[in-house]
N, C-alpha and C positions, 0 to 999 in steps of 0.2 A: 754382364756388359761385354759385347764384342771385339776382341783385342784388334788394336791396330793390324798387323802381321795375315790374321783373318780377314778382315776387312779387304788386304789389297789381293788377299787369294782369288777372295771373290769375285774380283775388279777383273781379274786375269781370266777367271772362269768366263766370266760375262765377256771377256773380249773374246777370247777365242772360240767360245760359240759363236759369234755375229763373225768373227774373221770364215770359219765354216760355215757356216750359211749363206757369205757371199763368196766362195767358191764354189757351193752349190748352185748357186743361178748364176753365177759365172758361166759354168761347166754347159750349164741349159742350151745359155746363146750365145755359145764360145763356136763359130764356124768347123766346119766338119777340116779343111784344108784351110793349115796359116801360109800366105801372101803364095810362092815360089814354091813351097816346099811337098814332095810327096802326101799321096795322104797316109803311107805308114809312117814317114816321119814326123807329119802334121799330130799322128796318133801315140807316138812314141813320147814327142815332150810333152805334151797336157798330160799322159800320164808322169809322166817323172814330176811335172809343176805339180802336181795334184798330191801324189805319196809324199814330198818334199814336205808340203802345206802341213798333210795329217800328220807326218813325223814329229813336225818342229811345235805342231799345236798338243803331241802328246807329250814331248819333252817341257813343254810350257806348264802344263796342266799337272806332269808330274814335281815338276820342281815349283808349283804354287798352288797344292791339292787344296780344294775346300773341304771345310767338314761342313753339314747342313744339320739339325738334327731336329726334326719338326714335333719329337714327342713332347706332349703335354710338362711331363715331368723332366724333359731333358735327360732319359735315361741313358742317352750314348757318348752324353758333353761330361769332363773334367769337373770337380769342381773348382770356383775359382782359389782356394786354399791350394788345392794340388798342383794346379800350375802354378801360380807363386811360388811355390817352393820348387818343382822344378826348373823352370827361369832360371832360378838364381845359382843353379848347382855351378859350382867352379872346378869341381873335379868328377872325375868317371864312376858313375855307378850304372853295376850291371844285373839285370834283375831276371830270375826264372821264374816265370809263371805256370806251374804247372797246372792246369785248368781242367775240369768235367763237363763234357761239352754239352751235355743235357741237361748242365746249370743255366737258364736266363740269365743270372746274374753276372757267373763269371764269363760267360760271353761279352755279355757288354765291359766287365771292368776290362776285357781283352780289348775291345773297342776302343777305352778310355785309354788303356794303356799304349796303343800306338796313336793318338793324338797326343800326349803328352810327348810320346818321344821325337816328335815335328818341334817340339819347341825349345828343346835344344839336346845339340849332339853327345853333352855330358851322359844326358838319360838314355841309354840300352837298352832292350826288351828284348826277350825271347819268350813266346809262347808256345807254350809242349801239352800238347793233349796226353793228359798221364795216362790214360787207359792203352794207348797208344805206343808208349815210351817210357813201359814199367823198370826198365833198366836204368835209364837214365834217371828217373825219378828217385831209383835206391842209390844212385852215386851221389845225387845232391845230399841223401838225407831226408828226402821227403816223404812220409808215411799215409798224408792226409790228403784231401782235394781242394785245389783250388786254396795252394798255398806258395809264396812268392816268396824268395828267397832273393836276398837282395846282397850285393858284396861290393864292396870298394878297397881295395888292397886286400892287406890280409884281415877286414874286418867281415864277420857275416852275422845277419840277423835271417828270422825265418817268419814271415806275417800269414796265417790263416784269415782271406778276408775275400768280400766282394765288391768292397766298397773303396772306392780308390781316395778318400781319404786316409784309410789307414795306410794304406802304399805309402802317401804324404809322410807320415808321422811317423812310420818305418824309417824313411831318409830322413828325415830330423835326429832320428837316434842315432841310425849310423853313421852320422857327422859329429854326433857329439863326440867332443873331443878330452872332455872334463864332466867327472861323477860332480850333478847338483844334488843335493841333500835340503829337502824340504824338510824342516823339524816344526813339530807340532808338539805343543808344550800341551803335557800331562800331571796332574795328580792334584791339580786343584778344579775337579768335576768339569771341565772343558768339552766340546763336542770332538767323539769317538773317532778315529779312523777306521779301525775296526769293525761298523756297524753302516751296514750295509742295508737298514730299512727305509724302504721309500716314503714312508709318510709316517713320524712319532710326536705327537705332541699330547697335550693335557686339554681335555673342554671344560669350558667353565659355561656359567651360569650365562654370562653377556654371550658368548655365542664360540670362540674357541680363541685360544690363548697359545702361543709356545713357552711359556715360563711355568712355574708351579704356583702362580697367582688364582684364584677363582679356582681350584682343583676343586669336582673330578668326576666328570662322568665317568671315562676313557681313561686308563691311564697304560700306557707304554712304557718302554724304555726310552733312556732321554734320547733329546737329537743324534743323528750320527753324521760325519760326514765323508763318506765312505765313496760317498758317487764323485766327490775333487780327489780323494787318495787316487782311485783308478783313472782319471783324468790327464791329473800331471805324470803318472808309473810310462799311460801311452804315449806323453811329450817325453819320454826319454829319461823324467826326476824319478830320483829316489826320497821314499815318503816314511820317516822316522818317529819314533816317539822319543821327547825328551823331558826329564825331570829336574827340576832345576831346585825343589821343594828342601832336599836331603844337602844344602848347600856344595855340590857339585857347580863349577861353571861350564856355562855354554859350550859345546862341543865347536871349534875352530872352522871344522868343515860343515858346520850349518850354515847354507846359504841363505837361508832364509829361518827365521822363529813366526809361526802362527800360533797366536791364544784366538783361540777361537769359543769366545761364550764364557771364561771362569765363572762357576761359582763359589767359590768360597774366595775370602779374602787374600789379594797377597801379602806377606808377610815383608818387612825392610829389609831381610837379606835378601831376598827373591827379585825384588826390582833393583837391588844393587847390584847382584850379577847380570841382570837384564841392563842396566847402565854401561858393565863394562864391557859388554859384548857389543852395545852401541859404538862405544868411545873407540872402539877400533876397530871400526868399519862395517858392523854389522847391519842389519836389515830385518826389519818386524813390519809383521801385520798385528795389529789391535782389532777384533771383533768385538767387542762390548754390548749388551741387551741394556734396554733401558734400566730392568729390574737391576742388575747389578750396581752394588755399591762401591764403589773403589776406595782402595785405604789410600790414607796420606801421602805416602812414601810412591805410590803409581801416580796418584795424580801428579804430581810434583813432577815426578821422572817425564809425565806427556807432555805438560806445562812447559820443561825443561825445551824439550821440542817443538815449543811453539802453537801446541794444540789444549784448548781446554775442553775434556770432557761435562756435558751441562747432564743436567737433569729431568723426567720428564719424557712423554710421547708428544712427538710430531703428528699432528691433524691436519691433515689436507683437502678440504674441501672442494678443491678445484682438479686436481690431478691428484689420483689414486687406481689402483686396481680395481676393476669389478665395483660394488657398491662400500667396501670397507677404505673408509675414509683413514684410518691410517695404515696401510698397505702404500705407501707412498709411492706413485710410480714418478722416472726419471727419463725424460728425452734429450733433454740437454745438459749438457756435460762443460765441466772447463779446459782449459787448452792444457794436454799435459800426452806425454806419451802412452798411459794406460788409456787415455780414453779416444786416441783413433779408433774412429770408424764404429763406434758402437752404436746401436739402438736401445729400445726400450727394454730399460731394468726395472723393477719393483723390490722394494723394502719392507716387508712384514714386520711393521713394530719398530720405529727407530728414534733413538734419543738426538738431539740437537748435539752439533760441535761448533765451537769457537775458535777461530785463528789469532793469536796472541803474536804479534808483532815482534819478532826476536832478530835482533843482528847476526848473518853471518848464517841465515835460515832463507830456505825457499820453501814456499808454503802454498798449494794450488787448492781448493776448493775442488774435488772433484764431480761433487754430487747434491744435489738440493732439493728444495722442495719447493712450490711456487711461491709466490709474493701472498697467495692468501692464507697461508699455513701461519699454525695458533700452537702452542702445548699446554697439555694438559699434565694431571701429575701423577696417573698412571691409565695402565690400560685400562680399564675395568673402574675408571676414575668418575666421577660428577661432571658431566659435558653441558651442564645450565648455564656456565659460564664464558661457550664461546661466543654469545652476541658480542659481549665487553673484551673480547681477551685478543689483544697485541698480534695481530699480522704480520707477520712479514717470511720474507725468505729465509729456510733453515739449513744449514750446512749439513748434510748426512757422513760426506766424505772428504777423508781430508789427505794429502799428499807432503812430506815433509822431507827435505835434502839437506843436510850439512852437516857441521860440525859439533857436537852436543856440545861444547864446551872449546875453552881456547887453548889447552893443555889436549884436549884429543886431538891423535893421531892422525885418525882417518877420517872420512866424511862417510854417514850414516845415510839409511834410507828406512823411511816409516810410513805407511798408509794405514792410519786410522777410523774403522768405520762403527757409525753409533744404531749397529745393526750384525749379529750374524747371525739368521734365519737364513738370509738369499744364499748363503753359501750351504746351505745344510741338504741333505738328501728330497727333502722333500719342495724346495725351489729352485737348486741348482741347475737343473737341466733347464729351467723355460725363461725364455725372451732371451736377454742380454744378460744373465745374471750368472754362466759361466763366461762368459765373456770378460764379465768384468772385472773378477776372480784371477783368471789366468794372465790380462793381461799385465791385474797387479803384481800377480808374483814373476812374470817376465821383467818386469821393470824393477822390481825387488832382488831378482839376481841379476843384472847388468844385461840381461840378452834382450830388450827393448829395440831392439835393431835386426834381429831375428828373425825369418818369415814367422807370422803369428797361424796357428794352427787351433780348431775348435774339436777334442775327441768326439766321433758321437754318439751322443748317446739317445739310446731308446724313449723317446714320450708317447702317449696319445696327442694326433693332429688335434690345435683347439686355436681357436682366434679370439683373441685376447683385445680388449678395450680400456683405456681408461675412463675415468666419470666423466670430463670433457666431452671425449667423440659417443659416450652413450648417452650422453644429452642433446646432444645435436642430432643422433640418430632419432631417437625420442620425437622433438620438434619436427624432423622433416617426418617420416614416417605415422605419427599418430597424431598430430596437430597440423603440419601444413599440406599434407597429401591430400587428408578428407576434406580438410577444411578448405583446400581449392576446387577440390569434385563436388561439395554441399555449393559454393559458392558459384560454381559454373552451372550447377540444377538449377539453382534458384535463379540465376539470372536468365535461363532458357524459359524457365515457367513465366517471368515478368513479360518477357517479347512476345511470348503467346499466349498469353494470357488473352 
């Protein structure tokens, strides 16, 4: 979308070409001799009127440059992430680009780099052709091509890129002002940081699975989530393993705890240290698979906060990914600060959640399933019985804020979702489904207020539907296309007949 600021460049653009053009036919049938006057002096002021005109319309044009950028792909425009974050700079960062000029790419981020720095005077640019400028290059420090060194006091980071969102994400670090600490709870079979494969799961018999139900054509190493570690490291977070199994408590500086997938059961002391890390102001995610059974002592502890985890696969009939009806996909969202501005996310495999009415609790729905959505009671379950089987809308995600109790301290923050496939290596990257990830844990540690930044990461381009628009496509394309060209033959043959 075209920033206001742009818009009235443009306006200026457009006036001072038509103010030039009617000095050009001005000039046409502007008499050789004005009234009295010589014709050297009749010729002396049209020219001074004239350089006057050109000067003030190039002082105009330069202090209200437009940018135009008519490629396809917008190879020479910002993205809108990178100026959001530049905008908002409130102090000076000054940035070297040192560049390969025989790179396409880092020409253009040189491109993107001086329209970003139009938009405001915090943002500095210099660009140095390093082949050019190998001295200077070895004072910064810089060994490589087409690497950006970026400084704000005595802070300095160094970005290898061409892609001006990591420039973005560079200034995000070097404003951080405070180490966040992402902790990822380990030792009861959780999904890996460490594990770095794009696609791990188990096939079964019904057609593929991610739990160890219906094993096994295929089998792999479990999930990993390896592509959110490198995600949040480029936001600036540091991404930890914690065990909490060896009755250790939660480490103080975990802004955040992710169980992402347990399989094995937690144990009562485990969710009582998970309690007291709540009671004084902590912040967790819950990922939960359907398969998973939770002991007593967790349920409680979720219960405590308002959320009941159910039982069971979510069947969507109506909105899903592709033809697998429970891949639940998600367009609409509840009003909460994770879920500005997002699009379509999908859920491979998700158990129903409940919101439990608790005083002194705020509790937002963030994610659901349509009004025609059934559950069933496992993946790989008897589906003979959704003619008969209870509709309605199912809670996937659920958002939780306050005080675990009246005796806690602090007030807590918990997003509970009855799905972590979407976060795992092999969904992460596509639609909204790091989106929805990052924005929870932004709002998990208090920076919800934060320019919101997306890393990117690497996919194959693919265009994605749910069952809805491929049924609609279906009807228009293989039912009402022909069936208006059959209908217009035949009504041609009836007239002439």
């Amino acid at each position: 979308m075209m920033q206001a600021s742009e818009a009235i460049n443009i306006v200026w653009f457009l006036g001072v070409i038509a103010a030039l053009a009617l000095l050009f036919v001005a000039g046409l049938k502007l008499p050789v001799r004005l009234g009295y006057a010589s014709r050297a002096v009749s010729a002396a002021l049209v020219v001074a009127v004239a350089v006057a005109v050109v000067v003030l319309a190039n002082v105009a044009l330069f202090r209200h440059d437009a940018h135009l950028d008519f490629t396809r792909e917008k190879a020479f425009t910002p993205s809108a992430e990178a100026g959001e974050v530049v905008r908002r700079l409130a102090e000076p960062i000054d940035i070297a680009y040192f560049y390969q000029k025989q790179n396409p790419g880092a020409v253009a981020l040189g491109t993107m780099l001086r329209q970003l720095e139009r938009e405001n005077a915090n943002f500095r640019v210099r660009l140095i052709d390093a082949d050019q400028n190998p001295a200077l290059a070895s004072s910064f420090g810089v060994r490589t091509y087409n690497s950006a060194v970026l400084r704000s006091g005595d802070r300095r980071i160094e970005v290898v890129t061409t892609d001006d969102r990591e420039i973005a994400l560079g200034v995000l670090r070097l404003l951080r002002r405070r180490e966040v600490v992402i902790c990822f709870a380990a030792g009861n079979g959780e999904y890996d940081i460490d594990n770095f494969e794009f696609h791990t799961h188990f096939e079964g018999a019904h057609s593929h699975s991610h739990d160890a139900s219906g094993l096994a054509v295929v089998q792999m190493e479990q999930h990993g989530i390896g592509r959110l570690r490198r995600a949040i490291e480029k936001l600036g977070l540091a991404a930890r393993k914690v065990s909490f199994a060896t009755g250790q408590p939660i480490p103080d500086d975990c802004g955040v705890v992710v169980v992402a997938n347990p399989r094995t059961r937690y144990s009562p002391g485990q969710t009582e240290l998970m309690r007291r890390y709540l009671e004084r102001g902590g912040s967790a995610m819950f990922l939960i698979e359907p398969d998973y059974e939770l002991d007593d002592s967790l349920a409680a502890l979720l219960a405590t906060a308002g959320i009941k985890v159910g039982n069971g696969v979510i069947v969507d009939p109506k909105e899903h990914y592709f033809t697998d009806e429970q891949m639940i996909a998600v367009s609409h969202y509840g009003v909460h600060p994770i879920t500005r501005g997002l699009t379509l996310s999908f859920y491979p495999g998700a158990r129903p959640l409940e919101i439990v009415a608790t005083a002194g609790l705020k509790l937002t729905p963030l994610a659901a399933s349509s009004s025609e959505a059934y559950i069933i009671a496992d993946r790989l379950g008897d589906d003979s019985t959704a003619v008969s089987a209870l509709r309605a809308s199912r809670i996937i995600a659920v958002a939780a804020e306050g005080r675990l109790n009246e005796t806690a301290p602090s007030i807590f923050r918990m997003v509970v979702a009855g799905d972590a496939d979407f976060v795992s290596n092999s969904f992460f990257p596509y639609l909204a489904n790091s989106d929805v990830v990052l924005a929870a844990l932004a709002w998990l540690t208090h920076e919800e207020r934060a320019p919101t930044m997306k890393p990117p990461v690497e996919v194959l381009p693919t265009v994605t539907l749910t069952g809805e628009q491929m049924r609609g496509i279906f009807i228009v394309t293989v039912l009402l296309m022909p069936g208006l060209i059959a209908f217009a033959g035949g009504a041609m043959w009836w007239l002439r007949r």
